[in-house]
C-alpha positions as CSV (number, residue, x, y, z in Angstrom):
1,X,84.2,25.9,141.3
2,X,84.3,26.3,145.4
3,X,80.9,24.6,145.3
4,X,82.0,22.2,143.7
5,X,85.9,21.9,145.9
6,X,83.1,21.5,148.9
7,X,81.3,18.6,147.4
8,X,84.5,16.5,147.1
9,X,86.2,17.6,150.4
10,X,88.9,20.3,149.5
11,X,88.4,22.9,151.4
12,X,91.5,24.6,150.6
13,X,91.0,24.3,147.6
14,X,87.7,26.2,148.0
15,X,88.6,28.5,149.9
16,X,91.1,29.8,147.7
17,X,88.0,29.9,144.9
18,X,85.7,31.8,147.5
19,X,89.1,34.4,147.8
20,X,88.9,34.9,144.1
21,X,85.4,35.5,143.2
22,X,85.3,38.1,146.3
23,X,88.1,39.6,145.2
24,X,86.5,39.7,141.4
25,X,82.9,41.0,143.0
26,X,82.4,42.2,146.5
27,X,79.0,42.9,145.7
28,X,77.7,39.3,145.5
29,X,76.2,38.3,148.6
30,X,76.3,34.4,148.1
31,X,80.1,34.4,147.5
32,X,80.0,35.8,151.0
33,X,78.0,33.4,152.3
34,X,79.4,30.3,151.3
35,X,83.2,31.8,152.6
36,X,82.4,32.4,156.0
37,X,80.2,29.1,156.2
38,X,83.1,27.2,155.3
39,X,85.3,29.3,157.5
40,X,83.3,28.0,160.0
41,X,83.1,24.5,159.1
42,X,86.9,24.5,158.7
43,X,87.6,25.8,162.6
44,X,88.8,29.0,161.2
45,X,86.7,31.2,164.0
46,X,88.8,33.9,164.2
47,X,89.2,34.7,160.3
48,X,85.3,33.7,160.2
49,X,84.7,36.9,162.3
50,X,86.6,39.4,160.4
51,X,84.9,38.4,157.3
52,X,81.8,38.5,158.7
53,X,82.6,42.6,159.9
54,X,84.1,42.8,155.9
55,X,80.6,41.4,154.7
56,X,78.8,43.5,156.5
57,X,80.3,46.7,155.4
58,X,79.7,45.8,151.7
59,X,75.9,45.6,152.7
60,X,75.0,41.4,153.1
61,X,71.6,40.9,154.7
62,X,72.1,41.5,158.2
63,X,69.4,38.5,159.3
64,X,71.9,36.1,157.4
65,X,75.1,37.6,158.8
66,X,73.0,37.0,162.2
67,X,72.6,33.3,161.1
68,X,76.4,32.7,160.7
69,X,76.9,34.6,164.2
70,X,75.0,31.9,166.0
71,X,76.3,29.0,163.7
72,X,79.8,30.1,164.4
73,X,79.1,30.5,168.2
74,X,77.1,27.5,168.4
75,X,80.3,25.6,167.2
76,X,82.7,27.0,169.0
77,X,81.1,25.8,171.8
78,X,80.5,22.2,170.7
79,X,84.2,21.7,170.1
80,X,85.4,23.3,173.5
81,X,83.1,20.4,174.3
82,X,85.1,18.4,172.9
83,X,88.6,18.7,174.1
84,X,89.8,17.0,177.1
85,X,90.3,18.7,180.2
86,X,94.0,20.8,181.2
87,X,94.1,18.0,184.7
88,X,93.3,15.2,182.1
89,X,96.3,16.2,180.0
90,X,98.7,16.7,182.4
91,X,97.8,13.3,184.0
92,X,98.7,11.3,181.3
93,X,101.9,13.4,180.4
94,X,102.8,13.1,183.8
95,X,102.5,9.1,183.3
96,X,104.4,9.2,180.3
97,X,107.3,11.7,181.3
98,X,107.5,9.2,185.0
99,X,107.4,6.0,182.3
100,X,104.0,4.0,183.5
101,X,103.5,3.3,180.3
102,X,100.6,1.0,181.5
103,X,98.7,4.1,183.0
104,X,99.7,6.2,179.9
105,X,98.3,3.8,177.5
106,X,94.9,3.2,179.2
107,X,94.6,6.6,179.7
108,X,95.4,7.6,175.8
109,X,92.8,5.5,175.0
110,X,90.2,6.8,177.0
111,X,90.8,10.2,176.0
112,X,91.1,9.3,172.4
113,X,87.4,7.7,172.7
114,X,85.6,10.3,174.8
115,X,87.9,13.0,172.5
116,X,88.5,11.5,169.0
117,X,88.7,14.6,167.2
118,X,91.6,16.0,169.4
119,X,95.2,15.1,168.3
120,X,97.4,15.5,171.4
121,X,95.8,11.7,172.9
122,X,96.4,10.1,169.6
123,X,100.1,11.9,169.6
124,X,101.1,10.5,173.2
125,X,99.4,6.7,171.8
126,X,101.4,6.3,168.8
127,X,104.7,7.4,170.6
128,X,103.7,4.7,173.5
129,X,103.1,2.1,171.0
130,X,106.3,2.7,169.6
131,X,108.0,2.9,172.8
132,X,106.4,-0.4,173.6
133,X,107.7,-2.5,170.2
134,X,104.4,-2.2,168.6
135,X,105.2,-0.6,165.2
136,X,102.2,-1.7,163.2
137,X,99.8,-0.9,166.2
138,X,101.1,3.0,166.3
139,X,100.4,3.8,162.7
140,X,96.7,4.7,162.8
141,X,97.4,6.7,166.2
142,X,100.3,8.0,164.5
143,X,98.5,8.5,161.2
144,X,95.2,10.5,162.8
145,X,97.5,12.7,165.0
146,X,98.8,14.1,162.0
147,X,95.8,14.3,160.4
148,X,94.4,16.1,163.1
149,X,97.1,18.4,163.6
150,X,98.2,19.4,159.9
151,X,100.3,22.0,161.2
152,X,102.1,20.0,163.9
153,X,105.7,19.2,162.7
154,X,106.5,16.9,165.2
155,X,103.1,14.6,164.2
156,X,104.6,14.7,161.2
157,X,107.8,13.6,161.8
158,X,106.9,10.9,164.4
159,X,104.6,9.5,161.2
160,X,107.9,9.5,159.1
161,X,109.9,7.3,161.9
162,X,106.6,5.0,161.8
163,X,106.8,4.4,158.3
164,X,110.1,4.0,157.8
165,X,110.4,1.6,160.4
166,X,107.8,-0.2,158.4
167,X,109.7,-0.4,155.3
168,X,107.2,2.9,153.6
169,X,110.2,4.6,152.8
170,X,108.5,6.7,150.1
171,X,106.0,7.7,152.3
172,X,108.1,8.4,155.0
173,X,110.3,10.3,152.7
174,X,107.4,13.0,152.3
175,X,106.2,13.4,156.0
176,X,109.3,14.0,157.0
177,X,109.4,16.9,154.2
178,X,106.1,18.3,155.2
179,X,107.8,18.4,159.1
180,X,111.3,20.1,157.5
181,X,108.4,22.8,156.0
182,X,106.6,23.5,158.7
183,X,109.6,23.9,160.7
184,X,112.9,24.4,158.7
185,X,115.2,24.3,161.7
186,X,113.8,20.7,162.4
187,X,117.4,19.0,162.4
188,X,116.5,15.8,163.6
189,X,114.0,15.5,160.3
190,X,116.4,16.7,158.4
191,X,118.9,13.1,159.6
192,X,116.0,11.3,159.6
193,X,115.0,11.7,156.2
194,X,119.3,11.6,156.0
195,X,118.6,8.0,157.0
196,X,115.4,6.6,154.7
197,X,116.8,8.4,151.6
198,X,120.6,6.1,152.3
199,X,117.9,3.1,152.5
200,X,116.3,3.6,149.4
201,X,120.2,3.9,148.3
202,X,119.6,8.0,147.1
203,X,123.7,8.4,149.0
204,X,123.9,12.2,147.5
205,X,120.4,13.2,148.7
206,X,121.4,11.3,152.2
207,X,124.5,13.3,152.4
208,X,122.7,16.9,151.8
209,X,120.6,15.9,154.3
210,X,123.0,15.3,156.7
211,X,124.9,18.4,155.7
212,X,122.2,20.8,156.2
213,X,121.5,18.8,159.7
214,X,124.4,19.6,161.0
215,X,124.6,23.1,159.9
216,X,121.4,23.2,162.1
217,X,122.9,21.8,164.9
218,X,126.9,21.9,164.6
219,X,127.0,19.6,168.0
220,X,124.7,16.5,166.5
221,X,126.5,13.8,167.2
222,X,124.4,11.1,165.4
223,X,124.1,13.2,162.1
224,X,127.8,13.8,162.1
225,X,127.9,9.8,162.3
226,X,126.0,8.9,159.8
């Protein structure tokens, strides 16, 4: 079943599977195998390691547990390869933060092509998009940040103001839930999901949101508004 959760792209999904056969037999050196390769594949460097010491001591072929080693090494490197430099960020948050939007935008852009795979360029582009009145142009920046950075509620949340300034209520509904539960103190989620829930006419929800806003963050004005 995890082979078969790799061959149609869920990886969590797979994972989890992996987690359950080792846990049902230790002993079986391919379950092994196929759990730290996906570790691997999946970024997850630093758990990749520890499994790799936990397969050891239950006796996998040293040769292949060498194999991994390199593969994992090999792309760790590649990706550090990958990310723009700390003087390349702090240029173009400097350009934002000191609004030269222009400068921000082309300099988003380049980072985004030479870096495609990092989420901070594509963040900065979808908020200058919006900034600039361009809605419909800061979804797929908007939409990869987020994709990019699963774990980043405030991707997620700028993807929920996208949307619902686009009329996606529904959608924007749930990335502004998936922000609220990566980050439950997220009070200006909480209104802003307040404020697509009273467009889609849910009042009660809207209210609850509001409420629990505010009990976030007693002095917000706007939620206590609305």
């Amino acid at each position: 079943l995890g082979v078969l959760a790799v061959s149609v792209n869920k990886s969590d999904a797979a994972l989890a599977l992996f987690r359950t056969a080792l846990a049902a037999n230790p002993k079986i050196e391919q379950f092994w195998i196929s759990y730290i390769d996906l570790l691997i594949k999946g970024s997850q460097y630093e758990v990749a390691q520890q499994v790799i010491k936990q397969a050891k001591k239950q006796g996998v072929n040293e040769e292949k547990l060498n194999a991994l080693k390199i593969q994992l090494k090999t792309t760790e490197t590649e990706e550090v390869q990958l990310v723009p430099s700390d003087r390349e960020l702090k240029k173009l948050l400097l350009a934002y933060q000191n609004k030269q939007f222009n400068e921000a935008e082309k300099l988003a852009i380049s980072l985004t092509e030479r870096f495609p795979k990092h989420p901070y360029s594509w963040k900065v582009l979808g908020v200058l998009f919006k900034k600039t009145g361009r809605i419909i142009e800061s979804l797929i920046p908007t939409q990869k940040s987020a994709q990019l950075a699963p774990k980043d509620a405030e991707a997620h949340f700028n993807l929920g103001i996208t949307l619902k300034e686009m009329g996606r209520f529904e959608e924007a509904v749930e990335s502004y839930k998936q922000a609220i539960s990566l980050k439950p103190d997220f009070a200006e989620a909480q209104s802003n999901l307040g404020n697509t829930l009273k467009e889609m006419g849910r009042l009660e929800e809207a209210v609850e949101r509001y409420k629990k806003a505010i009990s976030l963050k007693p002095d917000f004005a706007e939620a206590q508004s609305n």
